[in-house]
C-alpha positions, 0 to 999 in steps of 0.5 A: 400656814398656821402662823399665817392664818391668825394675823390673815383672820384679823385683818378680814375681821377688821376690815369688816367692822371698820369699813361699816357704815354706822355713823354716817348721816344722810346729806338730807339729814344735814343742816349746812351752817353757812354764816356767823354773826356775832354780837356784843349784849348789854349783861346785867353783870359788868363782869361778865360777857354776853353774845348774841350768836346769829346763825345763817343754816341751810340744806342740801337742796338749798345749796344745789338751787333745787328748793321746790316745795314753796313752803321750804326758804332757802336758809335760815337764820337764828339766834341764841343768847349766852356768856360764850359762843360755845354755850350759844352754840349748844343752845341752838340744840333746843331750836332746830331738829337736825345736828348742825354742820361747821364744815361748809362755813363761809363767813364770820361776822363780828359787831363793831361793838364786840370788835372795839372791846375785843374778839380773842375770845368769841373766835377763839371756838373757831379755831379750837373745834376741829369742825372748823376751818381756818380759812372762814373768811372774817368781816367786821360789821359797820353796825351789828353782824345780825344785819349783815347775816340777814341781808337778803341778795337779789341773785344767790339764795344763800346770803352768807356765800354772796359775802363769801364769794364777795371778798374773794373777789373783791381782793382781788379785782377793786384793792379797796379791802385788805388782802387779810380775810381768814380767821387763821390769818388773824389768828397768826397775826394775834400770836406774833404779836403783830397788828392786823387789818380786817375788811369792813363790811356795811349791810343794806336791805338787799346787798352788802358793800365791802369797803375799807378796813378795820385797825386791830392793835392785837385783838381790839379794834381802833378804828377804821380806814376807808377803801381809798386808804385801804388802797394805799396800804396795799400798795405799801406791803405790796399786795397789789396786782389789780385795780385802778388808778385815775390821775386829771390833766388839763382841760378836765381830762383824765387818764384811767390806769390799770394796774397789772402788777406792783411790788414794794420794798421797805429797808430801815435805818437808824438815824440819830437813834432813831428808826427812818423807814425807806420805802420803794414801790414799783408799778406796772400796768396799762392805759384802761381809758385817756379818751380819743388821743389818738397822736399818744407820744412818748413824752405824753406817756412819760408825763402821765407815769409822773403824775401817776407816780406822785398821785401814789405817793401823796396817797401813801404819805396820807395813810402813812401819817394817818396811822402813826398819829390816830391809831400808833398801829403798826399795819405797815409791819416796819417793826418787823423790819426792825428785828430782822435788820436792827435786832438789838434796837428793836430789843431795846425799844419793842416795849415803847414800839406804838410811841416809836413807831407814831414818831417814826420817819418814812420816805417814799419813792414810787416809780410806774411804768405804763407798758401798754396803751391800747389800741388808739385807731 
Protein backbone atom coordinates (compact mmCIF):
# COMPACT_ATOMS: atom_id res chain seq x y z
CA UNK A 1 0.00 0.00 0.00
CA UNK A 2 2.77 2.25 0.76
CA UNK A 3 4.11 1.72 -2.52
CA UNK A 4 0.74 2.64 -3.92
CA UNK A 5 0.12 6.01 -1.72
CA UNK A 6 2.94 8.37 -2.90
CA UNK A 7 2.23 7.89 -6.80
CA UNK A 8 -1.96 7.97 -5.73
CA UNK A 9 -0.93 11.36 -3.91
CA UNK A 10 0.27 13.03 -6.84
CA UNK A 11 -1.93 12.42 -9.40
CA UNK A 12 -4.97 13.87 -7.05
CA UNK A 13 -2.55 16.70 -6.08
CA UNK A 14 -2.06 17.42 -9.93
CA UNK A 15 -5.35 17.13 -10.94
CA UNK A 16 -6.07 19.83 -8.58
CA UNK A 17 -3.83 22.15 -9.72
CA UNK A 18 -4.03 21.36 -13.46
CA UNK A 19 -7.60 21.35 -14.07
CA UNK A 20 -8.01 25.32 -12.39
CA UNK A 21 -9.09 27.61 -14.02
CA UNK A 22 -6.67 30.67 -13.68
CA UNK A 23 -6.09 31.54 -17.31
CA UNK A 24 -9.17 31.58 -18.52
CA UNK A 25 -11.01 34.73 -20.03
CA UNK A 26 -14.59 35.62 -19.96
CA UNK A 27 -16.33 35.35 -23.50
CA UNK A 28 -17.50 39.20 -22.82
CA UNK A 29 -14.11 40.02 -22.16
CA UNK A 30 -13.25 39.04 -25.81
CA UNK A 31 -12.80 40.87 -28.67
CA UNK A 32 -13.18 38.41 -31.81
CA UNK A 33 -10.94 39.65 -34.76
CA UNK A 34 -13.04 38.76 -37.64
CA UNK A 35 -11.23 40.61 -41.02
CA UNK A 36 -8.00 41.51 -42.12
CA UNK A 37 -6.86 44.26 -44.53
CA UNK A 38 -3.73 44.84 -45.45
CA UNK A 39 -1.84 47.34 -47.50
CA UNK A 40 0.74 48.42 -49.04
CA UNK A 41 2.38 52.35 -47.88
CA UNK A 42 4.40 54.61 -49.47
CA UNK A 43 7.74 54.62 -46.97
CA UNK A 44 10.26 57.18 -46.70
CA UNK A 45 13.07 54.69 -47.29
CA UNK A 46 12.90 52.42 -50.68
CA UNK A 47 14.29 49.75 -48.86
CA UNK A 48 12.27 49.17 -46.47
CA UNK A 49 8.47 47.95 -46.35
CA UNK A 50 5.62 49.86 -44.85
CA UNK A 51 1.71 48.15 -44.22
CA UNK A 52 -1.18 49.43 -43.53
CA UNK A 53 -3.09 46.69 -41.35
CA UNK A 54 -6.97 47.35 -40.84
CA UNK A 55 -8.68 45.16 -38.72
CA UNK A 56 -12.20 44.19 -38.62
CA UNK A 57 -13.14 43.31 -34.37
CA UNK A 58 -16.19 42.51 -32.75
CA UNK A 59 -17.70 40.80 -29.27
CA UNK A 60 -19.75 38.10 -28.48
CA UNK A 61 -23.24 39.96 -28.28
CA UNK A 62 -22.14 41.06 -31.66
CA UNK A 63 -21.75 37.64 -33.33
CA UNK A 64 -25.15 36.06 -31.47
CA UNK A 65 -27.17 39.27 -33.05
CA UNK A 66 -28.10 40.30 -29.43
CA UNK A 67 -26.24 44.33 -29.44
CA UNK A 68 -28.85 46.00 -27.37
CA UNK A 69 -27.26 49.37 -25.81
CA UNK A 70 -27.63 51.43 -29.06
CA UNK A 71 -24.47 53.46 -28.31
CA UNK A 72 -22.37 49.79 -28.85
CA UNK A 73 -21.64 49.18 -33.06
CA UNK A 74 -21.51 45.68 -34.05
CA UNK A 75 -17.91 45.77 -35.19
CA UNK A 76 -15.20 47.75 -35.30
CA UNK A 77 -12.38 48.54 -37.71
CA UNK A 78 -9.02 49.92 -37.01
CA UNK A 79 -6.08 50.73 -38.35
CA UNK A 80 -2.31 50.63 -37.56
CA UNK A 81 0.87 51.43 -39.54
CA UNK A 82 4.62 49.77 -39.50
CA UNK A 83 7.37 47.72 -41.24
CA UNK A 84 5.72 44.39 -40.39
CA UNK A 85 2.23 42.85 -40.02
CA UNK A 86 3.49 41.69 -36.48
CA UNK A 87 4.61 45.22 -35.23
CA UNK A 88 1.34 46.39 -36.90
CA UNK A 89 -0.18 43.87 -34.71
CA UNK A 90 1.19 44.92 -31.40
CA UNK A 91 0.51 48.33 -32.16
CA UNK A 92 -3.28 47.79 -31.82
CA UNK A 93 -2.33 47.04 -28.17
CA UNK A 94 -2.20 51.18 -27.51
CA UNK A 95 -5.60 51.32 -29.08
CA UNK A 96 -8.38 48.73 -27.78
CA UNK A 97 -8.52 47.86 -24.08
CA UNK A 98 -9.14 44.01 -24.40
CA UNK A 99 -6.76 41.33 -25.95
CA UNK A 100 -7.71 40.41 -29.31
CA UNK A 101 -8.45 37.12 -30.76
CA UNK A 102 -7.35 35.11 -33.91
CA UNK A 103 -9.25 32.46 -33.64
CA UNK A 104 -12.69 33.12 -35.23
CA UNK A 105 -10.87 34.97 -38.13
CA UNK A 106 -12.68 34.83 -41.57
CA UNK A 107 -11.10 36.52 -44.00
CA UNK A 108 -7.69 38.29 -45.36
CA UNK A 109 -7.87 40.97 -47.53
CA UNK A 110 -4.54 41.80 -49.69
CA UNK A 111 -4.31 45.24 -51.72
CA UNK A 112 -3.83 44.90 -55.17
CA UNK A 113 -0.87 47.18 -54.80
CA UNK A 114 0.88 44.73 -52.11
CA UNK A 115 -0.27 41.96 -53.92
CA UNK A 116 1.76 43.12 -57.30
CA UNK A 117 4.89 43.46 -55.23
CA UNK A 118 4.58 40.38 -53.20
CA UNK A 119 2.48 38.76 -50.04
CA UNK A 120 5.18 35.92 -48.76
CA UNK A 121 6.07 37.96 -46.33
CA UNK A 122 2.71 40.08 -44.84
CA UNK A 123 0.89 36.06 -44.69
CA UNK A 124 3.74 34.62 -43.63
CA UNK A 125 2.45 35.70 -39.30
CA UNK A 126 -0.39 33.79 -40.43
CA UNK A 127 0.76 30.85 -40.81
CA UNK A 128 3.35 31.23 -38.34
CA UNK A 129 1.18 32.15 -35.11
CA UNK A 130 -0.45 29.24 -33.68
CA UNK A 131 -3.74 31.41 -33.07
CA UNK A 132 -4.28 31.15 -36.79
CA UNK A 133 -5.97 28.83 -39.13
CA UNK A 134 -4.94 27.70 -42.03
CA UNK A 135 -8.27 27.53 -43.72
CA UNK A 136 -8.96 31.89 -43.30
CA UNK A 137 -10.33 32.51 -46.59
CA UNK A 138 -7.61 35.07 -48.71
CA UNK A 139 -9.12 37.56 -51.21
CA UNK A 140 -7.43 40.04 -53.45
CA UNK A 141 -8.72 43.37 -53.25
CA UNK A 142 -9.36 45.44 -56.94
CA UNK A 143 -8.26 48.54 -55.32
CA UNK A 144 -7.29 48.83 -51.40
CA UNK A 145 -8.34 46.05 -48.73
CA UNK A 146 -9.11 49.02 -46.05
CA UNK A 147 -12.27 49.44 -48.51
CA UNK A 148 -13.49 45.90 -48.73
CA UNK A 149 -12.89 45.76 -44.69
CA UNK A 150 -14.99 48.45 -44.24
CA UNK A 151 -18.00 48.05 -46.57
CA UNK A 152 -21.13 48.00 -44.47
CA UNK A 153 -23.74 44.83 -45.76
CA UNK A 154 -27.29 45.50 -45.63
CA UNK A 155 -28.46 42.06 -43.95
CA UNK A 156 -25.09 40.72 -41.66
CA UNK A 157 -23.73 43.02 -38.85
CA UNK A 158 -20.31 41.74 -39.17
CA UNK A 159 -18.82 42.48 -42.75
CA UNK A 160 -15.99 40.26 -42.60
CA UNK A 161 -18.63 37.09 -42.39
CA UNK A 162 -20.65 38.32 -45.19
CA UNK A 163 -17.19 37.89 -47.25
CA UNK A 164 -16.50 34.76 -45.59
CA UNK A 165 -19.95 33.24 -46.22
CA UNK A 166 -19.72 34.84 -49.72
CA UNK A 167 -16.83 32.80 -51.20
CA UNK A 168 -18.28 29.67 -49.88
CA UNK A 169 -20.95 30.02 -51.62
CA UNK A 170 -19.76 31.61 -54.32
CA UNK A 171 -17.34 28.42 -55.05
CA UNK A 172 -19.76 26.48 -55.33
CA UNK A 173 -23.29 27.66 -56.94
CA UNK A 174 -21.78 30.75 -59.67
CA UNK A 175 -17.81 29.10 -60.78
CA UNK A 176 -16.87 32.70 -61.35
CA UNK A 177 -14.09 32.27 -58.73
CA UNK A 178 -11.21 30.05 -58.23
CA UNK A 179 -11.91 27.22 -56.08
CA UNK A 180 -8.50 28.25 -54.19
CA UNK A 181 -9.41 30.40 -51.15
CA UNK A 182 -7.64 29.64 -47.96
CA UNK A 183 -4.14 31.16 -46.78
CA UNK A 184 -3.13 27.39 -46.50
CA UNK A 185 -3.99 26.48 -49.76
CA UNK A 186 -1.77 29.37 -51.11
CA UNK A 187 0.82 28.54 -48.69
CA UNK A 188 1.31 24.79 -50.35
CA UNK A 189 1.03 26.34 -53.74
CA UNK A 190 4.04 28.79 -52.91
CA UNK A 191 6.55 25.68 -51.43
CA UNK A 192 6.00 23.58 -54.34
CA UNK A 193 6.84 25.95 -56.40
CA UNK A 194 3.55 26.13 -58.31
CA UNK A 195 1.45 29.05 -59.60
CA UNK A 196 -1.87 29.92 -57.82
CA UNK A 197 -4.88 31.70 -58.49
CA UNK A 198 -6.88 34.00 -55.92
CA UNK A 199 -10.34 35.21 -55.90
CA UNK A 200 -10.65 38.67 -56.62
CA UNK A 201 -12.82 41.01 -54.83
CA UNK A 202 -14.50 44.71 -55.68
CA UNK A 203 -15.75 46.58 -52.50
CA UNK A 204 -18.95 48.89 -53.10
CA UNK A 205 -20.46 51.21 -50.43
CA UNK A 206 -22.84 48.74 -49.19
CA UNK A 207 -21.79 45.01 -50.75
CA UNK A 208 -19.17 43.46 -52.26
CA UNK A 209 -18.73 41.49 -55.43
CA UNK A 210 -16.48 38.43 -56.04
CA UNK A 211 -15.84 38.13 -59.66
CA UNK A 212 -12.74 36.57 -61.45
CA UNK A 213 -9.37 35.85 -60.19
CA UNK A 214 -6.22 37.14 -59.69
CA UNK A 215 -2.72 35.34 -61.43
CA UNK A 216 0.34 34.83 -58.87
CA UNK A 217 3.67 33.57 -60.36
CA UNK A 218 5.04 32.21 -56.96
CA UNK A 219 4.24 34.98 -54.58
CA UNK A 220 3.75 38.15 -56.78
CA UNK A 221 0.54 39.07 -58.70
CA UNK A 222 0.52 39.49 -62.64
CA UNK A 223 -2.46 40.28 -63.54
CA UNK A 224 -6.31 39.37 -63.37
CA UNK A 225 -8.85 36.94 -65.40
CA UNK A 226 -12.43 37.86 -65.25
CA UNK A 227 -15.36 35.48 -64.05
CA UNK A 228 -16.14 34.39 -67.53
CA UNK A 229 -12.42 33.34 -67.76
CA UNK A 230 -12.39 32.29 -64.16
CA UNK A 231 -15.11 29.82 -65.44
CA UNK A 232 -13.34 28.24 -68.09
CA UNK A 233 -10.18 27.62 -65.95
CA UNK A 234 -12.28 25.61 -63.80
CA UNK A 235 -13.64 23.57 -66.36
CA UNK A 236 -10.00 22.89 -67.32
CA UNK A 237 -8.61 21.41 -63.60
CA UNK A 238 -11.90 20.01 -63.31
CA UNK A 239 -13.36 21.99 -60.45
CA UNK A 240 -16.48 22.33 -61.65
CA UNK A 241 -20.10 20.56 -60.30
CA UNK A 242 -22.32 23.69 -60.65
CA UNK A 243 -23.14 26.52 -62.54
CA UNK A 244 -24.60 27.64 -66.00
CA UNK A 245 -23.97 27.49 -69.37
CA UNK A 246 -26.27 29.55 -71.99
CA UNK A 247 -25.68 28.46 -75.90
CA UNK A 248 -28.17 30.82 -78.73
CA UNK A 249 -30.19 29.20 -81.32
CA UNK A 250 -31.99 30.81 -84.06
CA UNK A 251 -34.59 33.03 -84.24
CA UNK A 252 -33.01 34.52 -80.90
CA UNK A 253 -33.40 31.48 -78.66
CA UNK A 254 -31.71 30.49 -76.31
CA UNK A 255 -30.86 27.52 -74.25
CA UNK A 256 -29.89 27.68 -70.07
CA UNK A 257 -27.65 24.38 -68.90
CA UNK A 258 -27.17 23.64 -65.88
CA UNK A 259 -24.24 21.74 -64.93
CA UNK A 260 -24.43 18.80 -62.42
CA UNK A 261 -20.98 17.55 -62.87
CA UNK A 262 -17.60 17.70 -65.17
CA UNK A 263 -14.44 16.23 -64.88
CA UNK A 264 -11.26 16.61 -66.85
CA UNK A 265 -8.33 14.80 -67.82
CA UNK A 266 -4.97 16.41 -69.10
CA UNK A 267 -2.33 13.65 -70.73
CA UNK A 268 1.17 15.15 -72.06
CA UNK A 269 3.26 14.09 -74.86
CA UNK A 270 6.46 15.35 -76.31
CA UNK A 271 6.18 15.83 -79.85
CA UNK A 272 9.23 17.25 -81.84
CA UNK A 273 10.96 17.95 -78.49
CA UNK A 274 8.60 19.72 -77.43
CA UNK A 275 5.49 19.16 -74.54
CA UNK A 276 1.90 18.90 -76.46
CA UNK A 277 -0.92 18.84 -73.59
CA UNK A 278 -4.35 16.81 -74.67
CA UNK A 279 -6.95 18.02 -72.90
CA UNK A 280 -10.63 16.05 -72.35
CA UNK A 281 -13.43 17.48 -70.34
CA UNK A 282 -16.62 15.49 -69.88
CA UNK A 283 -19.86 17.32 -68.73
CA UNK A 284 -22.93 16.57 -67.28
CA UNK A 285 -26.19 18.33 -66.54
CA UNK A 286 -29.48 19.36 -67.13
CA UNK A 287 -32.14 21.88 -69.50
CA UNK A 288 -32.64 25.10 -66.57
CA UNK A 289 -34.59 26.81 -69.14
CA UNK A 290 -35.36 26.46 -73.49
CA UNK A 291 -38.36 28.45 -73.33
CA UNK A 292 -42.12 26.68 -74.11
CA UNK A 293 -40.42 23.56 -76.52
CA UNK A 294 -42.90 21.61 -75.79
CA UNK A 295 -42.25 18.57 -78.89
CA UNK A 296 -38.21 18.40 -77.40
CA UNK A 297 -36.64 15.48 -79.96
CA UNK A 298 -33.55 13.49 -79.58
CA UNK A 299 -32.00 15.34 -82.44
CA UNK A 300 -33.02 18.54 -80.80
CA UNK A 301 -31.09 17.52 -77.64
CA UNK A 302 -28.07 16.18 -79.41
CA UNK A 303 -28.02 19.54 -81.24
CA UNK A 304 -27.95 21.32 -78.35
CA UNK A 305 -25.05 19.05 -76.64
CA UNK A 306 -22.88 20.18 -79.65
CA UNK A 307 -23.20 23.45 -79.33
CA UNK A 308 -22.62 23.12 -75.90
CA UNK A 309 -19.73 21.49 -76.40
CA UNK A 310 -18.13 23.74 -78.75
CA UNK A 311 -19.12 27.08 -76.85
CA UNK A 312 -16.92 25.12 -73.85
CA UNK A 313 -14.16 24.68 -76.01
CA UNK A 314 -13.67 28.10 -77.89
CA UNK A 315 -13.97 29.41 -74.18
CA UNK A 316 -11.24 27.19 -72.86
CA UNK A 317 -8.85 27.63 -75.92
CA UNK A 318 -9.61 31.57 -75.09
CA UNK A 319 -8.00 31.15 -71.44
CA UNK A 320 -5.81 28.83 -72.62
CA UNK A 321 -4.17 31.27 -75.01
CA UNK A 322 -4.69 34.12 -72.77
CA UNK A 323 -2.56 32.76 -69.97
CA UNK A 324 0.48 31.36 -71.89
CA UNK A 325 1.06 34.44 -74.02
CA UNK A 326 0.02 37.47 -71.34
CA UNK A 327 0.94 36.04 -68.18
CA UNK A 328 3.43 32.51 -69.04
CA UNK A 329 1.47 31.14 -65.73
CA UNK A 330 1.09 27.89 -65.17
CA UNK A 331 -2.43 27.63 -63.47
CA UNK A 332 -3.39 24.73 -65.66
CA UNK A 333 -0.69 22.83 -63.75
CA UNK A 334 0.66 21.14 -67.23
CA UNK A 335 4.10 21.19 -65.43
CA UNK A 336 3.15 18.83 -63.28
CA UNK A 337 1.78 16.86 -65.65
CA UNK A 338 5.19 16.84 -67.07
CA UNK A 339 7.02 15.47 -64.00
CA UNK A 340 5.06 12.98 -63.38
CA UNK A 341 5.00 11.30 -66.81
CA UNK A 342 7.94 12.84 -68.92
CA UNK A 343 10.32 13.49 -65.60
CA UNK A 344 13.57 13.65 -67.41
CA UNK A 345 12.18 16.27 -69.81
CA UNK A 346 10.58 18.24 -67.22
CA UNK A 347 14.32 17.93 -65.45
CA UNK A 348 15.94 19.17 -68.48
CA UNK A 349 13.54 22.09 -69.15
CA UNK A 350 12.14 23.04 -65.36
CA UNK A 351 14.28 26.37 -65.59
CA UNK A 352 12.81 27.77 -68.86
CA UNK A 353 9.15 26.27 -67.97
CA UNK A 354 7.46 30.10 -68.36
CA UNK A 355 9.02 30.26 -71.96
CA UNK A 356 8.04 26.67 -72.49
CA UNK A 357 5.22 26.69 -71.16
CA UNK A 358 4.10 30.10 -73.25
CA UNK A 359 4.90 27.74 -76.36
CA UNK A 360 3.37 24.93 -75.64
CA UNK A 361 0.70 23.21 -77.61
CA UNK A 362 -2.91 22.22 -76.22
CA UNK A 363 -5.82 20.20 -77.65
CA UNK A 364 -9.06 20.39 -76.39
CA UNK A 365 -12.02 17.90 -76.91
CA UNK A 366 -15.28 18.47 -74.71
CA UNK A 367 -18.09 16.06 -74.60
CA UNK A 368 -21.48 17.03 -72.82
CA UNK A 369 -24.35 15.26 -72.07
CA UNK A 370 -27.96 16.81 -71.22
CA UNK A 371 -29.42 13.98 -68.85
CA UNK A 372 -32.70 15.76 -68.13
CA UNK A 373 -34.98 18.21 -69.58
CA UNK A 374 -37.66 18.94 -67.25
CA UNK A 375 -40.91 18.97 -67.38
CA UNK A 376 -42.14 20.36 -71.04
CA UNK A 377 -46.27 19.79 -70.35
Amino acid sequence: MKLWSLPCLCIIIASLLLAGCWDRVEIQDRLFVMGVGIDKLPSKEKKKPRYRLTVQLTEAQALSGKVKNPNIAPNWNISTAGESIFECIRLMTTRIARKPFYEHLQVVVIGEELAREGIEKPLDVFLRDQEMRRKIKLVIAKGEAKDVIEVKPRLMPVPARYISIMTEEAQVKSTRIPLMSTVGEFASNLHAGSDSMIPRIEPHTREVKLDGGALFKQDKMVGWLSGEEVKSHRWIVGTKSAGNEVIFLQNQKYSTFEVKSSRATIHAVIRNNRPVFHIRIQIEGHIAEDGFDHNPTLQKIREKEQLLSKKIKQDVEIVIHKVQREFQTDIFKFGEQLRRHHYKYWKAHQKDWPQVFKEAEVEVQVDTSIRRIGQTK
